[in-house]
C-alpha positions as CSV (number, residue, x, y, z in Angstrom):
1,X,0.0,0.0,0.0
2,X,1.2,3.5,-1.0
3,X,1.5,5.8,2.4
4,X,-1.0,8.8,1.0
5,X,0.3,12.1,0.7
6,X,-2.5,13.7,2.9
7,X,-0.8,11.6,6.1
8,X,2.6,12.8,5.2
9,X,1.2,16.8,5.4
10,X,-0.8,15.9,8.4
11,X,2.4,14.3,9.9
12,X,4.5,17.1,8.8
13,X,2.4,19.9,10.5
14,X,1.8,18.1,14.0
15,X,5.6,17.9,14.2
16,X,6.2,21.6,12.6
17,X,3.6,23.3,14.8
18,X,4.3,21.1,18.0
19,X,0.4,20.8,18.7
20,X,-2.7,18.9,17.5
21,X,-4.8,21.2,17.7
22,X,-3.3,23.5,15.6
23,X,-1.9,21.2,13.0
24,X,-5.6,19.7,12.7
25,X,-6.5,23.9,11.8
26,X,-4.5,23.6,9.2
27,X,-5.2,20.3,7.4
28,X,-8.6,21.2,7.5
29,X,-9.6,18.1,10.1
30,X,-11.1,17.4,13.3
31,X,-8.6,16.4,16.2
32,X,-9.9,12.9,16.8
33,X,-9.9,12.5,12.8
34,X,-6.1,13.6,12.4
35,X,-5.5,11.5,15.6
36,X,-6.7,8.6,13.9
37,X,-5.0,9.4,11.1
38,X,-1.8,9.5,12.5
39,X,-3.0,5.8,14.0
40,X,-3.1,4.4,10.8
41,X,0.5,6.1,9.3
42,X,1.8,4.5,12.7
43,X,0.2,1.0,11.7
44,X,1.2,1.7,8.0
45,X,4.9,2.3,8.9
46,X,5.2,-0.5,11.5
47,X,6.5,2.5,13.6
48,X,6.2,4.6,16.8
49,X,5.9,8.1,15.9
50,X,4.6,9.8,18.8
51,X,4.8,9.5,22.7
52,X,1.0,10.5,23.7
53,X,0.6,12.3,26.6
54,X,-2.3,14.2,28.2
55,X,-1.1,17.4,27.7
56,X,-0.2,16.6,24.3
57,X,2.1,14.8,21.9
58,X,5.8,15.3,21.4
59,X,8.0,13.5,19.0
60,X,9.5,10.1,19.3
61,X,13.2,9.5,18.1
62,X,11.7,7.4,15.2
63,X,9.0,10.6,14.7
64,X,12.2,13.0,14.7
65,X,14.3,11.3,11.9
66,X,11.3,10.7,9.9
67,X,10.3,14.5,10.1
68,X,13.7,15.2,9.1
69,X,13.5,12.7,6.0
70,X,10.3,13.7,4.3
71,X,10.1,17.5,5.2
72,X,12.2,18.7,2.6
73,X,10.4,16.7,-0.3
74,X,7.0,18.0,1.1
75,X,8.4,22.0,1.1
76,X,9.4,21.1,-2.9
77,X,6.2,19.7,-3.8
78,X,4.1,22.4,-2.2
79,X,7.0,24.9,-3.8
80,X,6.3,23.5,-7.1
81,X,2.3,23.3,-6.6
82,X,2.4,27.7,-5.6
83,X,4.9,28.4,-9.1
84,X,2.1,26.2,-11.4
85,X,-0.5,27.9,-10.5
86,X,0.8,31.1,-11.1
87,X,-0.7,32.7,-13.8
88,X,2.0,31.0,-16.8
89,X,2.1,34.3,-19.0
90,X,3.8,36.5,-16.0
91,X,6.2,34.0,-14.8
92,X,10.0,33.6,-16.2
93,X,11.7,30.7,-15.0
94,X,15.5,30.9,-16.3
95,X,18.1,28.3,-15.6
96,X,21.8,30.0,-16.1
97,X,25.3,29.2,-16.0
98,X,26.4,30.2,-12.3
99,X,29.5,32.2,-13.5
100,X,27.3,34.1,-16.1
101,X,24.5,34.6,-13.3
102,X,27.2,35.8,-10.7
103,X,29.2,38.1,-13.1
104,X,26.9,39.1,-15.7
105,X,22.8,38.3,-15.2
106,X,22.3,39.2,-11.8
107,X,24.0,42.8,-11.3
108,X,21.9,43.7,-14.7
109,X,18.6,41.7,-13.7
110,X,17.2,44.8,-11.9
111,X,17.3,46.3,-15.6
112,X,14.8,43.8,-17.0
113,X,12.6,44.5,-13.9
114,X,12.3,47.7,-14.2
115,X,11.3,47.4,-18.0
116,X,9.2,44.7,-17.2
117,X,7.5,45.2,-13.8
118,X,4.5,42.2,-14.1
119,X,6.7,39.5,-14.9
120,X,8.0,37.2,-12.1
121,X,11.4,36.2,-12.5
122,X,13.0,33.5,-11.1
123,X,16.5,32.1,-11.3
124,X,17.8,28.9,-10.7
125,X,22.4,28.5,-11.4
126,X,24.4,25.6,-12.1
127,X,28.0,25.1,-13.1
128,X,27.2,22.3,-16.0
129,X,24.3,22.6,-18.5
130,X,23.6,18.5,-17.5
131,X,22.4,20.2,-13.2
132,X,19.0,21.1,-13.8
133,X,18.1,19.0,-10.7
134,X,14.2,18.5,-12.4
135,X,13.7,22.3,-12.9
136,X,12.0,23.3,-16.2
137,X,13.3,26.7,-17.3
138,X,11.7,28.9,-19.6
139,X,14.9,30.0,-20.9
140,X,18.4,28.5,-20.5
141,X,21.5,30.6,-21.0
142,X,24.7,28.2,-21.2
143,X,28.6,28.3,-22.4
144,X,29.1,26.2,-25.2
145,X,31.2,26.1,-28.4
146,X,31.0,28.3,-31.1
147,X,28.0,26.1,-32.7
148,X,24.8,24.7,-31.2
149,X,22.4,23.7,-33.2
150,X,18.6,25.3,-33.4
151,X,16.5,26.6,-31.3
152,X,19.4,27.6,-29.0
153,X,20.4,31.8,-30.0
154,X,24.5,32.9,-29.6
155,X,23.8,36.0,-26.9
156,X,28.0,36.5,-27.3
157,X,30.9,35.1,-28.9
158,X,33.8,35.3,-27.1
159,X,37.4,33.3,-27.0
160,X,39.5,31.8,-23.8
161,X,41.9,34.1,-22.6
162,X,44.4,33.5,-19.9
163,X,43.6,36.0,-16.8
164,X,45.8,37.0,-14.2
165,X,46.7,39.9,-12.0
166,X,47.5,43.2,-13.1
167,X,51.6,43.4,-13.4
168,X,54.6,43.2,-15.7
169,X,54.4,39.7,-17.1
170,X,58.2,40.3,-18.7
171,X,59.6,39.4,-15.3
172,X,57.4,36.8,-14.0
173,X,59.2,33.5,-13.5
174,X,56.6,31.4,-11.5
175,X,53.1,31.4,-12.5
176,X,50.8,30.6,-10.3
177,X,48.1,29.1,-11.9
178,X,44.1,28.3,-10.5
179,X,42.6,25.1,-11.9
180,X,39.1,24.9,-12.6
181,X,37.6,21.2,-11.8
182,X,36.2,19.2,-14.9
183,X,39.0,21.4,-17.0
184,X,41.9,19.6,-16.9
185,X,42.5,19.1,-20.4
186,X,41.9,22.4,-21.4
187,X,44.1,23.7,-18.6
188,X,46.8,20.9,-20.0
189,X,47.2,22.0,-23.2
190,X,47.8,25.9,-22.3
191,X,50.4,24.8,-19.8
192,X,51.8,23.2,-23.0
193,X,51.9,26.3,-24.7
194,X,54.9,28.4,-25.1
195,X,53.7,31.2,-22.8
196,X,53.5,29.2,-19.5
197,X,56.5,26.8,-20.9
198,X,58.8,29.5,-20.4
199,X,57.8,29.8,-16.7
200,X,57.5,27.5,-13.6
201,X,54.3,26.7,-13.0
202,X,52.6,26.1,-9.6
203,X,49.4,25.3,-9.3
204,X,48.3,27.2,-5.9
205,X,44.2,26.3,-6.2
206,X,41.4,24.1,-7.8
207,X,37.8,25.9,-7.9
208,X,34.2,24.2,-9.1
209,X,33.8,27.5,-11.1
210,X,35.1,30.3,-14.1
211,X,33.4,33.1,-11.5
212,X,35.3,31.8,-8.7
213,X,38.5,31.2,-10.6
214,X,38.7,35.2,-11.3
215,X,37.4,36.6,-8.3
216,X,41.0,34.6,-6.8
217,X,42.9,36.3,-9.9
218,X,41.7,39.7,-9.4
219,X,42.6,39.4,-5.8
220,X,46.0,38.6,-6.4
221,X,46.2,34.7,-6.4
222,X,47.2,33.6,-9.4
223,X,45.9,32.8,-13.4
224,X,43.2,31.0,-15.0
225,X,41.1,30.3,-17.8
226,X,38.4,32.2,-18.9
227,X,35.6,33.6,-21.3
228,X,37.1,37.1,-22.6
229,X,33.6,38.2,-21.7
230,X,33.1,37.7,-17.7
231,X,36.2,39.0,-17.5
232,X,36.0,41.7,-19.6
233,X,34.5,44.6,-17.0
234,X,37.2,43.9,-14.6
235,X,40.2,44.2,-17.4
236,X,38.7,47.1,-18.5
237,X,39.1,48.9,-14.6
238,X,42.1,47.8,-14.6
239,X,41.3,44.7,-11.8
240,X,42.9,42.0,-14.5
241,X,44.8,41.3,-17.8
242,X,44.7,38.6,-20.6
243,X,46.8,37.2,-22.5
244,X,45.8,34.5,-25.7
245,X,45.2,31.0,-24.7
246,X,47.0,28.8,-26.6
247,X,45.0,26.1,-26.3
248,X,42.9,23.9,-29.2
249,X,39.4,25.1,-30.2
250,X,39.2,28.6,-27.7
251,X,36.2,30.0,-29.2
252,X,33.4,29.8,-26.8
253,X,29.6,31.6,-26.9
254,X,26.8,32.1,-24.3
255,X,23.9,30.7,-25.8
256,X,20.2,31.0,-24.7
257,X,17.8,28.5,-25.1
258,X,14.0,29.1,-24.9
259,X,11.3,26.5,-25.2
260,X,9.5,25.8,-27.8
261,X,7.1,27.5,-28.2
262,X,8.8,30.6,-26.2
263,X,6.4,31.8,-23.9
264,X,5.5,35.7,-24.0
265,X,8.0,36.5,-21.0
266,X,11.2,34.3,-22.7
267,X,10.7,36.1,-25.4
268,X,10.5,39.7,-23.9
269,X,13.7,38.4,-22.0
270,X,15.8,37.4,-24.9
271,X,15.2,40.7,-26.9
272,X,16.1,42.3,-23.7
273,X,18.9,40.2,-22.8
274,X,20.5,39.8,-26.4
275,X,20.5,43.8,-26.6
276,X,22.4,44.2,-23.2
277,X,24.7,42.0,-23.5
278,X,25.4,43.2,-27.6
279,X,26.0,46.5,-25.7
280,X,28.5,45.5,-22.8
281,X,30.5,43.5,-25.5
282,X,30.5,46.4,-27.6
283,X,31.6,48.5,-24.3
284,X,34.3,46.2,-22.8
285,X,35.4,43.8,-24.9
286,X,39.1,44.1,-26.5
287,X,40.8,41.5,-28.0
288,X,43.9,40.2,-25.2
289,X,48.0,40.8,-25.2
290,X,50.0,38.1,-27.2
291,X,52.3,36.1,-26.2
């Protein structure tokens, strides 16, 4: 027998409230029929789930551990339950590369919002386009090569570029270098190249990410490898410098993805977003040093 999920709420809100009184308020029952209904989850799970008392009922250490285990799947189900039905045409649901969200998406977000007041936006990150974790995103922005095939848009094309702290390079003998996980062959071959060749290399870090990779760079830490673009603001202040990549194949692009059909909101979003970021490109972008 399947344990229904009207037992599992009930459950949930006699242990989150502490009372069954109140808890029986909110499921919309009587107390003797939530008492009996917390009988038959008891019978169901072959299981002990509260010490009853008569001033009330408290948790058992079986009760605790199994609060702790389903609580967080009930929270996503009635999470997901409020964002359906909102009303679909006001809602934007946008799944985004965490180092593009962090550097790029987020600081300029307020933008779209204030053009576009009614629409909802929501924002889910993730460091590979494979972590959607079961969300379903209206629109997905994601670094990829420099072709994708249809429906997904370029929003930028940009190479690799080596970054690093502001300095004379002509001097530097060691470089300290920050590896980013899932990149080692990428960061093999430009440790190859003639550029780093000529120096001693030390790797002084590993990050999970390209926006944590240059936030260690433009403090001082070392070099990476990165897309000319999330890099560009802060070369532009003066916070970093490039230099080419010599590595196989740099040519990268941010890509957006809608579904299909786009819904109203995707599409007021990527005429938005494909504008601003054309114009910060156009603004910041320069082509890096050689070798």
């Amino acid at each position: 027998m399947t344990t229904p999920l009207k037992w599992l709420r009930s459950f949930e809100a006699i242990a989150r409230l502490g009372n069954m009184t109140l808890a029986a308020q909110e499921v919309g029952l009587s107390q003797a029929a939530l008492s009996q209904q917390m009988r038959a989850l008891e019978t169901h799970l072959k299981l002990q789930l509260f010490i009853r008392e008569p001033r009330g009922v408290s948790l058992t250490a079986s009760g605790q551990q199994f609060y702790s285990d389903i609580s967080p799947g009930l929270e996503q189900v009635s999470n997901a339950l409020r964002r359906y039905r909102q009303p679909q045409g006001d809602r934007l649901r946008i799944l985004c590369n965490a180092s593009f969200a962090l550097r790029w998406l987020l600081p300029n977000l307020p933008g779209f919002h204030a053009a576009h007041p009614d629409i909802r936006v929501e924002t889910r990150t993730a460091l590979w386009r494979p972590d959607r974790q079961g969300y379903d995103p209206d629109v997905e922005i994601f670094l990829g090569g420099p072709a994708q095939p249809m429906p997904a848009r370029p929003l930028v094309r940009c190479p690799l570029v080596a970054v690093g702290p502001p300095g004379e390079m002509s001097g530097m003998e060691v470089l300290p270098v920050i590896r980013i996980s899932g990149q080692d062959s990428l960061f093999e071959a430009w440790l190859a190249s003639p550029w780093c060749a000529k120096r001693q290399v030390r790797q002084v870090l590993e990050v999970d990410s390209v926006h944590a990779a240059l936030s260690l760079a433009s403090s001082g830490v070392g070099w990476t490898l990165a897309p000319a673009f999330l890099a560009a603001e802060e070369v532009g202040a003066g916070g970093l410098q490039t230099v080419r990549a010599e590595v196989p194949s740099p040519e990268r692009a941010y890509w957006a993805q809608t579904k299909t059909p786009p819904t109203t909101a995707a599409e007021m979003f990527l005429n938005w977003i494909t504008g601003e970021v054309a114009a910060f490109a156009t603004e910041n972008m320069a082509g890096p040093e050689g070798a």
